[in-house]
C-alpha positions in Angstrom: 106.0 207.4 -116.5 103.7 207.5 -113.7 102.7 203.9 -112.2 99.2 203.0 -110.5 98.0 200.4 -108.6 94.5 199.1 -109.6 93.6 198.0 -106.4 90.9 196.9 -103.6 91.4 194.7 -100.6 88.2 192.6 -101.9 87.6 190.1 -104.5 84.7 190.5 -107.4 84.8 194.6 -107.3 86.0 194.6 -110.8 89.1 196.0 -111.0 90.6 194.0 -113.7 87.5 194.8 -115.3 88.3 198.5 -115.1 91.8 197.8 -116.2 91.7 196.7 -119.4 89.4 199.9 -120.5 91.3 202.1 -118.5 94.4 200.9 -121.0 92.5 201.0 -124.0 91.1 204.2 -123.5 94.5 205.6 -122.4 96.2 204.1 -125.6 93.5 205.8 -127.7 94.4 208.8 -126.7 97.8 208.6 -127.8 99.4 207.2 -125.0 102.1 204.0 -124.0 100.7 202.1 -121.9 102.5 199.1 -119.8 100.0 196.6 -117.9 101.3 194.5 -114.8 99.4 191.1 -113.9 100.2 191.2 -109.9 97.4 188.6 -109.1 97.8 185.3 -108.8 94.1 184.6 -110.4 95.9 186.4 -114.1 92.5 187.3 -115.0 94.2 190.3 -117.0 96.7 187.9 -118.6 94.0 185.4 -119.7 91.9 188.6 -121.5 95.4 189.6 -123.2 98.3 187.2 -123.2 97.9 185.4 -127.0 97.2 182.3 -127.8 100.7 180.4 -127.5 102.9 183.0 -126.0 106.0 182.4 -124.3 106.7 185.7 -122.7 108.4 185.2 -119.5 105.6 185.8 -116.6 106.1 188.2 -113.6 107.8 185.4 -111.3 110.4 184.4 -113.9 111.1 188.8 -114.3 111.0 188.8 -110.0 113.2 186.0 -109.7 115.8 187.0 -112.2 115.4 184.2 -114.5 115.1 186.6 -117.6 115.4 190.1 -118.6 113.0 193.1 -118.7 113.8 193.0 -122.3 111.8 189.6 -122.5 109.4 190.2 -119.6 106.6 191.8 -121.7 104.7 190.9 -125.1 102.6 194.1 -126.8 98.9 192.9 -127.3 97.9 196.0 -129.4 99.6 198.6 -130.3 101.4 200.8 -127.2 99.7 198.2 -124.8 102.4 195.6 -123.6 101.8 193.0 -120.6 104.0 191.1 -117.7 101.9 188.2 -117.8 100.8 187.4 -114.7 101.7 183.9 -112.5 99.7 181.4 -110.4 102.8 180.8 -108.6 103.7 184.5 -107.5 102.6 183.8 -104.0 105.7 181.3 -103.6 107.8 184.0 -104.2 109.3 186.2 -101.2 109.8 189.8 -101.5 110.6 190.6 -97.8 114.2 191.4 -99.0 113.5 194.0 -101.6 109.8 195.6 -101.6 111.8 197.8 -104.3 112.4 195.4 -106.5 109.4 196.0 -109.2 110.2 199.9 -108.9 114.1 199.3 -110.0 113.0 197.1 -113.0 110.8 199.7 -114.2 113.5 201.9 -114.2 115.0 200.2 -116.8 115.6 202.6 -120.4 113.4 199.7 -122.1 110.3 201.7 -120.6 111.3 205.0 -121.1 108.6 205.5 -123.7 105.5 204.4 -121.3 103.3 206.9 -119.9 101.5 204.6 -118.2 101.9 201.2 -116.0 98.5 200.1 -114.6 99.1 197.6 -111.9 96.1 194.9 -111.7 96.3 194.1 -108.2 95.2 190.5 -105.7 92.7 190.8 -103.5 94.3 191.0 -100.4 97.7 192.7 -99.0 100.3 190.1 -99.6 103.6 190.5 -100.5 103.1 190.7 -104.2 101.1 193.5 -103.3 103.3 195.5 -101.2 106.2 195.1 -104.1 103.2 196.8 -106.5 102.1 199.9 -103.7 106.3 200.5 -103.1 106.4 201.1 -107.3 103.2 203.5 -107.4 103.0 206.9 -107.6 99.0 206.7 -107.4 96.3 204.4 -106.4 93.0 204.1 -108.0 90.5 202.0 -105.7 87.8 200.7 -107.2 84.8 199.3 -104.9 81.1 198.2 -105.2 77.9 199.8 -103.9 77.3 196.8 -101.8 77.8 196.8 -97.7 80.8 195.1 -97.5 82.9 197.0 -100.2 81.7 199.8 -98.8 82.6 199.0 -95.5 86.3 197.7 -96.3 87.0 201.3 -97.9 87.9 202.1 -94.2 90.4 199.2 -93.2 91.7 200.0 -97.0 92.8 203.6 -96.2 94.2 202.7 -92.6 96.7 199.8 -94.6 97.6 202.4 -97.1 98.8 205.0 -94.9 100.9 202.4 -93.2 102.7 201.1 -96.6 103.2 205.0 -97.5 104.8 205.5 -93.9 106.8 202.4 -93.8 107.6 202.0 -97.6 106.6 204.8 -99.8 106.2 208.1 -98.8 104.9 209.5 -101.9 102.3 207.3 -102.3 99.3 209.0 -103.2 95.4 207.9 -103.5 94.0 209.1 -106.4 90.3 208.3 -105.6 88.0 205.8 -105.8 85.9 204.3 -108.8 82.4 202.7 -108.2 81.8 199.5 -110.3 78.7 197.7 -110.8 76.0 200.3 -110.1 72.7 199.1 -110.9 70.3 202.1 -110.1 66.9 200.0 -110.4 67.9 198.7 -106.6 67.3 201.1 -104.0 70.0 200.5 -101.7 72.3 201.0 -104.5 71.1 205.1 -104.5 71.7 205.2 -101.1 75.1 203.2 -101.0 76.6 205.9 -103.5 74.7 208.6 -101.6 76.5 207.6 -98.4 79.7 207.2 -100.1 79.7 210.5 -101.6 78.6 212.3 -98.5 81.6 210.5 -96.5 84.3 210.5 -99.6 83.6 213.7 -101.2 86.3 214.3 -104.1 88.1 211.0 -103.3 85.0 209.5 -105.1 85.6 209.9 -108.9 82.2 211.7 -110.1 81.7 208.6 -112.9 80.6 205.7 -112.1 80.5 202.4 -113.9 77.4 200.5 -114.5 76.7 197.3 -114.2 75.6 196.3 -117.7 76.0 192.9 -119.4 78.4 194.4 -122.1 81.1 193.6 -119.3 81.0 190.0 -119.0 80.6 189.5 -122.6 83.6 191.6 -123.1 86.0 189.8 -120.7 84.5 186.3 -122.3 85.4 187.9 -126.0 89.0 189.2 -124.3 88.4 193.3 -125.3 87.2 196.1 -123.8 83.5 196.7 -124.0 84.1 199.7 -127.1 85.1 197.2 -129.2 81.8 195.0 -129.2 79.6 195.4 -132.1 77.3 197.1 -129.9 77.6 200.4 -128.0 76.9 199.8 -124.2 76.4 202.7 -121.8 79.3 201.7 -120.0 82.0 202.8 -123.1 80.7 206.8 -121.9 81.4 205.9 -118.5 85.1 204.2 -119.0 86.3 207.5 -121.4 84.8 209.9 -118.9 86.4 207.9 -115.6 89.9 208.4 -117.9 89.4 211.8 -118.7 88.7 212.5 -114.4 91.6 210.1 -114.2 93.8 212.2 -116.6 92.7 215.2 -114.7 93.1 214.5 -111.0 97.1 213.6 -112.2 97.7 217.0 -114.1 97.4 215.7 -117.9 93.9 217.5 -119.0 92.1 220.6 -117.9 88.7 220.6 -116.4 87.5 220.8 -120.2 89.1 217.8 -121.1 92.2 219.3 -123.2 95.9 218.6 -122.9 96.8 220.9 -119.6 99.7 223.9 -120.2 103.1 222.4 -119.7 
């Protein structure tokens, strides 16, 4: 199992947005794939949590008030969810940042290859429990000033969670969202980050194409419109650099040697 946070330090960057295709893209290539609901906004859990489930949300799983057993519901096959909870920032974790890791531990997982962790916008508690389970990080920014500009203040609080909490925390790279090439300053945003990131920025980049919001309004990812959008090339290609950068694929996109 190898656990990521899906993170950014800023609102509105997408990054529920590249969760749910980053699952469905992983589970269509064969693999398990477990998805947490750390914000408090459960954007993730509104797109997948059916109509009239009762599954247990992360705060009831946190607080001990059910069992990991009950904790998740599968919304397509080898995609389960932790439903999310707009009450997770009552919850203290100062006692036990370790807590998320030891339920994953738990045999009832032992068949996920994947838990994608959609994380809040800020570095609150609920946060720090999700960076002390993760083996990687996948950042995912805008080409606007501001994004750009937090990418700095992201990597400094990083460092200090892997030195005070997790020393094998490791940054897997970053993921652009919402690149409009038609705007000048977006060419020069990505030019500036890629000249300053170099392989920390994931060569694919996501455009911003209005098969997204219509996708999160219809609760799928964007390859299961009707229509093909531009951005179902650029979700499979940001999974295969994803597969790649953790060991899983070859530079020509086959299973890597054991």
């Amino acid at each position: 199992m190898k656990i990521i946070s899906i993170s950014n330090n800023k609102g509105g960057v997408g990054k529920t947005t590249l969760t749910v295709n980053l699952a469905f893209e992983l589970i269509r290539r064969g693999y398990v794939v477990l998805l947490v609901d750390l914000d408090d906004q459960c954007d993730l859990t509104k797109i997948y949590r059916p109509p009239g489930d009762v599954t247990p949300d992360i705060l009831s799983l946190l607080q001990g008030r059910c069992a990991i057993t009950d904790a998740h519901v599968e919304v397509a096959d080898n995609l389960h969810l932790v439903p999310g909870s707009s009450d997770l920032f009552h919850f203290g974790f100062t006692q036990n940042e370790r807590i998320l890791l030891e339920l994953f531990s738990d045999k009832e997982f032992e068949d996920v290859d994947f838990v994608l962790i959609d994380h809040p916008p800020n570095l609150n508690e609920a946060a720090l429990v999700g960076y002390t389970a993760s083996d990687e990080v996948l950042i995912v920014t805008d080409p606007e000033a501001f994004g750009v500009q937090n990418l700095d203040q992201m990597f400094d609080r990083l460092e200090q969670i892997k030195d005070a909490m997790n020393p094998s925390l490791h940054i897997l790279g970053i993921v652009v969202n919402k690149v409009d090439l038609r705007r000048n300053l977006t060419s020069k945003m990505l030019k500036d980050l890629s000249s300053v990131l170099g392989d920390t920025l994931f060569s694919t980049w996501n455009s911003n194409d209005t098969a997204i919001p219509t996708s999160l309004y219809a609760g799928k990812p964007v390859r299961t419109l009707h229509w093909r959008s531009r951005t179902v090339d650029q979700f499979s290609k940001i999974t295969e650099e994803l597969l790649e950068r953790m060991g899983y694929l070859n530079g020509y996109g086959e299973t890597a040697a054991e």
